[in-house]
C-alpha positions in Angstrom: 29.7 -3.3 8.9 31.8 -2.1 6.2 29.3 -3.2 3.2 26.5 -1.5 5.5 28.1 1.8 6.0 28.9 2.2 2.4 25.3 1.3 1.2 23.8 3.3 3.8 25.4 6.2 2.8 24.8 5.5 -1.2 21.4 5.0 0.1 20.9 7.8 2.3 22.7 10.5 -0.3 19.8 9.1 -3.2 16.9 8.9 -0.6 17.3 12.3 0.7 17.9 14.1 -2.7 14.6 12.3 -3.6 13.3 14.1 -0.5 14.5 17.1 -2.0 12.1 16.5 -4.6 9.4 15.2 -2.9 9.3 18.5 -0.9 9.3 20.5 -4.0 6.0 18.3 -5.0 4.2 19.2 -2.0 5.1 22.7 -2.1 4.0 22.8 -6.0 0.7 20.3 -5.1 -0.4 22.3 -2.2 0.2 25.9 -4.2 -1.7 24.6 -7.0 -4.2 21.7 -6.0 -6.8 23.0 -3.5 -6.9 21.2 -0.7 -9.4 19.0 -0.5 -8.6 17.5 -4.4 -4.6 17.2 -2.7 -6.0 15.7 0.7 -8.0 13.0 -1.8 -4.7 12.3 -3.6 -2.9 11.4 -0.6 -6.0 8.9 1.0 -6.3 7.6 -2.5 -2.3 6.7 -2.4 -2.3 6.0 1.6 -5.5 3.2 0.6 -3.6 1.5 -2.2 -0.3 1.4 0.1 -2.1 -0.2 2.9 -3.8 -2.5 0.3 -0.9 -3.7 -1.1 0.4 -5.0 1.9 -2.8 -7.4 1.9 -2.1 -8.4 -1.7 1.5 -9.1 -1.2 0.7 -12.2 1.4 4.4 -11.5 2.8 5.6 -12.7 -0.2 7.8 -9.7 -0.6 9.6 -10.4 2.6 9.9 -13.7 2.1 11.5 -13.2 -1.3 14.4 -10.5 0.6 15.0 -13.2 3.7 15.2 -16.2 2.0 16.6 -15.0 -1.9 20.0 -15.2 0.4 19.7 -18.9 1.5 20.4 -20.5 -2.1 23.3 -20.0 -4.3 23.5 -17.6 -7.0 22.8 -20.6 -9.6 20.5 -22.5 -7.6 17.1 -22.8 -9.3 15.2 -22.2 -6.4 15.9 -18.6 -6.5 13.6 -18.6 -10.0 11.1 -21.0 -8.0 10.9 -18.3 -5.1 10.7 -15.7 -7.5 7.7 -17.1 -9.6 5.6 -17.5 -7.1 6.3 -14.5 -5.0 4.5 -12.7 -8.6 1.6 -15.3 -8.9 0.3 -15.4 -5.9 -0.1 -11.6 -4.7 -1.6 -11.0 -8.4 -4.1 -13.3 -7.6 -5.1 -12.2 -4.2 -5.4 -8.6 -5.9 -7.9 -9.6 -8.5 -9.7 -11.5 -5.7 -9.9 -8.7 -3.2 -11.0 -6.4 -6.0 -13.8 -8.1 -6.4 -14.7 -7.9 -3.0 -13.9 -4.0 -2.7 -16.3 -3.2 -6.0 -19.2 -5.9 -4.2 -18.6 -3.0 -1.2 -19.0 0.2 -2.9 -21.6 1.8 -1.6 -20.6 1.3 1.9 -16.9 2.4 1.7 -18.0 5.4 -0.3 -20.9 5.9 2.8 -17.9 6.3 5.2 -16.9 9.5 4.1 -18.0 13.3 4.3 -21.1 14.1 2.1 -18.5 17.1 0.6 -16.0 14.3 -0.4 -17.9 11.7 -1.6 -18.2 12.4 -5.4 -14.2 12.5 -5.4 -14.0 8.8 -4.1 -17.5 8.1 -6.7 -15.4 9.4 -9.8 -12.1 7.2 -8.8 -13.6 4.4 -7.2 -12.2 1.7 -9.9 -8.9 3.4 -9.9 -7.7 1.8 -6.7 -7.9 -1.9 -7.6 -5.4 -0.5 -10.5 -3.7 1.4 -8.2 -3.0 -2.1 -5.3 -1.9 -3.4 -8.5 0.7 -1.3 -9.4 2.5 -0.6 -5.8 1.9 -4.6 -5.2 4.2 -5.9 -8.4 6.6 -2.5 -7.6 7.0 -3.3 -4.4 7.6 -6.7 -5.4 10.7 -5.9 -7.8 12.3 -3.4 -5.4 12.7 -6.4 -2.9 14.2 -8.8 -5.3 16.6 -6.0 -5.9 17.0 -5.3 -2.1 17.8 -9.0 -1.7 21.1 -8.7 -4.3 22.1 -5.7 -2.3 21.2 -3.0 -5.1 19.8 -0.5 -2.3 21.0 2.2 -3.9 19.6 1.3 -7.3 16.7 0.0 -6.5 16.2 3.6 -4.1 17.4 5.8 -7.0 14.1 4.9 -9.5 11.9 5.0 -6.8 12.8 8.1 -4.9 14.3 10.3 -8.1 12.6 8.7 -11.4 9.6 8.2 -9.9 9.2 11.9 -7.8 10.7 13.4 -11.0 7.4 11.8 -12.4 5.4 13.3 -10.0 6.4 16.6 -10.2 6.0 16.6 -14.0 2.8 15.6 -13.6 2.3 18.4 -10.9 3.6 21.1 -13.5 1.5 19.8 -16.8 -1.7 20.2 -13.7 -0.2 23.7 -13.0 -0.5 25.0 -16.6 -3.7 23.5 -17.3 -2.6 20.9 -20.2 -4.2 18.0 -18.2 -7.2 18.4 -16.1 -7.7 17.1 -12.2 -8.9 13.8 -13.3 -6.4 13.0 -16.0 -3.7 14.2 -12.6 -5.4 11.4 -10.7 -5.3 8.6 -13.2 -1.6 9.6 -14.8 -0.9 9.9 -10.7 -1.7 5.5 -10.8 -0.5 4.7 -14.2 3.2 6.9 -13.8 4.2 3.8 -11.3 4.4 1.5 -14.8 7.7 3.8 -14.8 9.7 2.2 -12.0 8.3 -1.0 -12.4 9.7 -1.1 -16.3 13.4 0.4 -14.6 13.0 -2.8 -12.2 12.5 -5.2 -14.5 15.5 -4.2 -16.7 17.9 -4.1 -13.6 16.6 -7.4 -12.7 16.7 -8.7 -16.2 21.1 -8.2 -15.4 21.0 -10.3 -12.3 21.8 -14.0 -13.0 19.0 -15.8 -11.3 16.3 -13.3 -12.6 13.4 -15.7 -14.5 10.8 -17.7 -13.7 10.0 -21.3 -13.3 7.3 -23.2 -11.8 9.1 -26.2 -10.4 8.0 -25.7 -6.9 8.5 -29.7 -5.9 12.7 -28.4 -6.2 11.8 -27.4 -2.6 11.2 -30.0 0.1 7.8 -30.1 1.9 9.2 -28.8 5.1 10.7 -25.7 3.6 7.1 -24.7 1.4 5.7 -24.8 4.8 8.3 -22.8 6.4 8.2 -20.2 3.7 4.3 -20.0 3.7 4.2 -19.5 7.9 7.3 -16.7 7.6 4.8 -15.2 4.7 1.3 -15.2 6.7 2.8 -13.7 9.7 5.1 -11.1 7.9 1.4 -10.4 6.4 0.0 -9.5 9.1 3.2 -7.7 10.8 3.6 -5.8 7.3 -0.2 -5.3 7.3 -0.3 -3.5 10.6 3.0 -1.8 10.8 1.9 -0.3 8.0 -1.6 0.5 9.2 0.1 1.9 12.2 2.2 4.6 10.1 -1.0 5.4 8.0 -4.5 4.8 10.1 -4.0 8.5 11.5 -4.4 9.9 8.0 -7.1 7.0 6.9 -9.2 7.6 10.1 -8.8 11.7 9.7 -10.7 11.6 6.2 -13.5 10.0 8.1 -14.1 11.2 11.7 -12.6 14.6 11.2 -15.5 17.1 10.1 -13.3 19.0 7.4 -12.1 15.3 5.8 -9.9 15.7 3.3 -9.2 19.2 3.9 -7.4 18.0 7.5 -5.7 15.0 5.3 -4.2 17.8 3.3 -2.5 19.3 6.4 -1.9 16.3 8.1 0.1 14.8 5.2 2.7 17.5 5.0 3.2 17.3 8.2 4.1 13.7 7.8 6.1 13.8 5.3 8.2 16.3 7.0 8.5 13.4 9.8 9.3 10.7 6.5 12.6 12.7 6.4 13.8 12.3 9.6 13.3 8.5 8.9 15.3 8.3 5.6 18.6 7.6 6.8 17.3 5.2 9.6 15.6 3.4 6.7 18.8 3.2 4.7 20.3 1.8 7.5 17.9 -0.8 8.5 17.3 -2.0 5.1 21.3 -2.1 4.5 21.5 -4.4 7.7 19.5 -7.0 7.0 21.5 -9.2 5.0 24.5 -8.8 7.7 21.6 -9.8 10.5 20.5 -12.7 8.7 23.8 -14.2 7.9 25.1 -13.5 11.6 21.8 -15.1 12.6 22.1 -18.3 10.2 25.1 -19.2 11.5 24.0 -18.3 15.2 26.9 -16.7 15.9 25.0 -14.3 19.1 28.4 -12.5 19.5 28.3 -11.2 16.1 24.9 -10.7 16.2 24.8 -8.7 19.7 27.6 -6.6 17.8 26.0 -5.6 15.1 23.2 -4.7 16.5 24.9 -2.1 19.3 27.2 -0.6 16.3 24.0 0.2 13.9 22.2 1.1 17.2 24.9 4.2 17.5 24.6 4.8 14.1 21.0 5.4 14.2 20.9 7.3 17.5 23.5 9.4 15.8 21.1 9.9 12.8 18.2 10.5 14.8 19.4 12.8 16.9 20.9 15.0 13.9 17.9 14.7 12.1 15.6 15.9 14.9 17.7 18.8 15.9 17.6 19.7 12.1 14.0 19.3 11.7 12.6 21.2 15.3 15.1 23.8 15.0 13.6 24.9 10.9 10.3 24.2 11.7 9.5 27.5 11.4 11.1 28.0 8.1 9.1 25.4 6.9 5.5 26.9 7.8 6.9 29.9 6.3 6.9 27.9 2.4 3.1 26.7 3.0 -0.3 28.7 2.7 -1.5 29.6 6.2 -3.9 26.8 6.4 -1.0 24.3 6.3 0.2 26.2 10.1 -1.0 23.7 12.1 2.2 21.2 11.1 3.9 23.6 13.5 2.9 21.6 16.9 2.2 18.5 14.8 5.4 17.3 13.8 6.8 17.9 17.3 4.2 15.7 18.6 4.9 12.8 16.1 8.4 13.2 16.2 8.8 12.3 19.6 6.9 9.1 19.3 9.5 8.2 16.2 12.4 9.3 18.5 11.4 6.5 21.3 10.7 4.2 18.1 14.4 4.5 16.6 16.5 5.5 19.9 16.8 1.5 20.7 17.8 0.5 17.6 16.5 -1.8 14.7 14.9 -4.0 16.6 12.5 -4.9 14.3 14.7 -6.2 11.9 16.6 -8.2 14.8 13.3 -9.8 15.2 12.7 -10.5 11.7 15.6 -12.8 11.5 15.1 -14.5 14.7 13.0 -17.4 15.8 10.9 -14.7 17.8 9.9 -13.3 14.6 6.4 -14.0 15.5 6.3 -11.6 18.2 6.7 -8.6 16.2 3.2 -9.4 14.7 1.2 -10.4 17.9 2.8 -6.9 19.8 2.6 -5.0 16.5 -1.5 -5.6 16.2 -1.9 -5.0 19.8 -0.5 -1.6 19.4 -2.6 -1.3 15.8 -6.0 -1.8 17.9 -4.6 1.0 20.7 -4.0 3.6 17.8 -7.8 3.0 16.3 -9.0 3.1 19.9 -6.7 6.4 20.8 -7.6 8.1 17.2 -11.4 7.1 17.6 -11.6 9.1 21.3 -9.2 12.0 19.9 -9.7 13.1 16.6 -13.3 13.9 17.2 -11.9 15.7 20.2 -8.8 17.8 18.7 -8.5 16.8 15.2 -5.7 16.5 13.9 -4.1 16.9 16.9 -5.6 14.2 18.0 -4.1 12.1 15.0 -0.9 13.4 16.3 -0.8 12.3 20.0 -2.3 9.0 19.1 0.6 8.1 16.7 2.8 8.8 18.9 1.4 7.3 22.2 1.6 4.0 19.8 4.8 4.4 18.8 6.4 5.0 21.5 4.6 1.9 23.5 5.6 -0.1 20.2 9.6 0.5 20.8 9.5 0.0 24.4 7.5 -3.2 24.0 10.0 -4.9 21.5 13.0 -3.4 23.6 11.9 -5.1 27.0 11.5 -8.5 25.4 14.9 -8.1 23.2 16.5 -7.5 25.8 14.7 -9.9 28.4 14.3 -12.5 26.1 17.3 -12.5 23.8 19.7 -10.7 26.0 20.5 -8.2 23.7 19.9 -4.4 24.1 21.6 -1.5 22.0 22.9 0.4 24.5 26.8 0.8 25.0 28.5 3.1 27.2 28.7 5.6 24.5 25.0 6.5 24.5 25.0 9.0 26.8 27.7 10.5 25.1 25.9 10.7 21.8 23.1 12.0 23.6 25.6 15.0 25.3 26.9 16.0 21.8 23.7 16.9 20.5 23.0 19.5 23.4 25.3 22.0 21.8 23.9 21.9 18.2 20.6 22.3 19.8 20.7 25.2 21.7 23.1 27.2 18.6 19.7 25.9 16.4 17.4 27.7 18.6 19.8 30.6 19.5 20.6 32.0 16.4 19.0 34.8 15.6 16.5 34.2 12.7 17.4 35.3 8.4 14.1 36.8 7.3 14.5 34.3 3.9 13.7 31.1 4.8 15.7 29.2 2.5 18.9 31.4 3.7 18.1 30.8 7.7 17.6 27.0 6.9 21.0 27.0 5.1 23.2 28.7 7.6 20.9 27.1 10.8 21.3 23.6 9.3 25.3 24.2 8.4 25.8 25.1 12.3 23.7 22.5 13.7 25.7 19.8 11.3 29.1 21.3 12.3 28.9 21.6 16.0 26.6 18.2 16.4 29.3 16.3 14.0 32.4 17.9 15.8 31.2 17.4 19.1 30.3 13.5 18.2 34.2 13.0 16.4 36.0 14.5 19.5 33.8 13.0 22.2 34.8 9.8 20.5 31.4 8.5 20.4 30.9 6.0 17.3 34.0 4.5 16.5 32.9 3.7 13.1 32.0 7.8 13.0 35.4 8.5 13.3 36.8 6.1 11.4 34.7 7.6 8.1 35.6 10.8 8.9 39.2 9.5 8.8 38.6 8.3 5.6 37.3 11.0 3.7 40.7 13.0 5.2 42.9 10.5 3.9 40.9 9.0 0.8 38.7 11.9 0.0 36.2 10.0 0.2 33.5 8.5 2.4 34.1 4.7 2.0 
């Protein structure tokens, strides 16, 4: 776990100072883009996300899983590499034709009042799949040699940096909304071009076509584990982002509510960040544990980054719920709804992270199947829940039936984890986790509130991270917790 902790908290430090930033976009987007041209800009970016995931055929997690099976020299590597490139570029210029033979009826789906927005950009988003497709891509190459924290530094602070440039050039009137909206597809060439020159340094980066290097039996095993990731990647994706897809359409004020809804979720994005950085730091660990099917290491691993997370997500959520109201405070008063929806999502991601990574315990597992099939049953309950609610409550709506999924999505994966592999996360230091964050809780709501809400969120946050951190070193609860904060005494440092 060592290798794990140290990139998780490399990984977490970048990540969250990217946060930083991306929070200081939003508050400059929503001060200076009305809300209806922001709320566009965030279904234009949540449609090209949910497209990529169609374009990359699994290829993507394919390339991280099995990059680690060859040697560094082996010339499958460039093989694998190839045709992970070829093969979603070609589905993307395939399904664009489809999208541009659909026009009228995807543009028909919308409000009257937001239709010339998705008229004006319509050819942008074929452009736009493109660009996250190869990005996303190149990040997962570089996930699969362990450069987390590289690979996270471009994306979350070169590429937000980018963003809020082009925020600030909107601002002052040198380029117009349009020109924010095309320089907002074409400023992901930026990360790509930083990918390819940290993968240009890695010795198997380069291409070659010799795909008969790899036995028949394995081309078939590679193309299954990439058509079911599809579809898993497809819908857990769909799951995070269907709310904000289906608001632009059934709720009456469209993109005005995907405006709202947005910031609210990206306030719930930060409480995933370090459980992100963990997950993505374990995989490797899992899938070496699991290739030599050693179940005791396995079973291990996946109670110690089980406490880790609970740790995180129990910090994180008494961080976030307790400045809530600091952070409603930053926005125009239209934006006050966030106050009762990021509650309500956060306790669906809460039930989602409290039993640990078990998706990516799946993912390297012979069940890996399963998180597809349960994944898409879930997917068709959130358009079902979001088609009877957000007619009813709006946004609110959105909110409940996000979280009714997630929550039935965790507890479906748990049962059969632990039924069917005999594994579950829980140790008897749970509870004890659970019984340090009471303290920092109640100091977070306690404390009397500073007027400036960038002063209360320093001093509330510096308690809450104190007393919850204390409490969790001297109740002994994560051995690996204490043993970093016995680092940093004696090494100054945290690894």
């Amino acid at each position: 776990m060592g290798i794990v902790l140290r990139q998780s908290v490399k990984t977490t430090t970048i990540t969250f100072a990217g946060a930083i930033l991306g929070a200081l976009t939003i508050y400059l987007s929503t001060k200076y883009i009305p809300g209806q041209g922001y709320g566009f800009s965030k279904t234009i970016l949540t449609h090209a996300l949910l497209a990529s995931q169609f374009t990359l055929v699994g290829m993507h997690s394919s390339l991280h899983i099995y990059m680690n099976r060859y040697p560094a020299a082996d010339d499958r590597r460039k093989v694998l590499f190839t045709f992970s490139m070829i093969i979603p570029v070609i589905v993307t210029a395939l399904a664009s034709l489809i999208y541009i033979a659909c026009k009228n009826g995807y543009i028909s789906l919308y409000t009257v009042q937001d239709q010339p927005y998705l008229e004006k950009f319509f050819y942008w988003l074929p452009i736009y799949t493109l660009l996250w497709t190869v990005m996303t891509l190149l990040e997962y190459y570089l996930l699969a040699h362990m450069k987390v924290a590289l690979s996270n530094f471009v994306k979350e602070i070169i590429l937000r940096i980018s963003n809020i440039l082009l925020v600030v050039l909107f601002a002052v009137n040198i380029i117009n909304f349009d020109w924010f909206i095309i320089l907002s597809v074409l400023i992901h060439l930026v990360p790509i071009a930083a990918y390819l020159y940290i993968g240009s340094k890695q010795e198997d980066f380069g291409f070659s076509i010799n795909w008969k290097i790899f036995p028949k039996n394995e081309i078939r095993e590679i193309a299954s584990f990439s058509i079911f990731h599809l579809f898993m990647n497809v819908t857990i994706t769909a799951m995070y982002y269907i709310d904000q897809l289906m608001l632009g359409i059934l709720d009456k004020t469209g993109f005005v509510s995907v405006a709202v809804y947005s910031v609210a979720m990206y306030i719930i994005s930060v409480f995933q960040i370090p459980i992100r950085a963990i997950a993505v730091s374990i995989i490797p660990t899992f899938t070496h544990a699991s290739e030599e099917g050693d179940e005791k290491k396995l079973d291990a691993l996946f109670k110690k980054s089980a406490s880790t997370v609970l740790i995180t997500i129990c910090g994180m959520a008494i961080l976030i719920l307790c400045n809530m109201h600091n952070a409603v405070k930053l926005f125009d008063p239209s934006y006050a709804p966030m106050y009762l929806i990021v509650p309500i999502v956060l306790l669906g991601r809460f039930v989602d992270s409290a039993t640990g990574l078990n998706t990516e315990l799946l993912s390297v597992s012979k069940y890996y199947k399963f998180n597809f099939f349960i994944t898409l049953v879930l997917l068709a309950l959130t358009v079902i829940f979001n088609y009877i609610l957000i007619p009813r409550y709006g946004i609110y709506g959105a909110a409940w039936a996000n979280t009714i999924a997630f929550a039935s999505f965790n507890i479906g994966k748990f049962l059969f984890i632990w039924l069917k592999m005999k594994h579950q996360p829980f140790t008897g230091k749970s509870p004890i986790i659970i019984l340090a964050a009471i303290p920092a809780t109640l100091a977070g709501y306690l404390i009397p509130h500073i007027q400036n809400p960038f002063a209360d969120t320093f001093v509330r946050s510096g308690i809450i991270l104190i007393l919850f951190g204390s409490a969790v070193y001297l109740l002994k609860a994560s051995e690996e917790f204490n043993q970093m904060i016995k680092t940093l005494k004696e090494k100054k440092r945290l690894y």
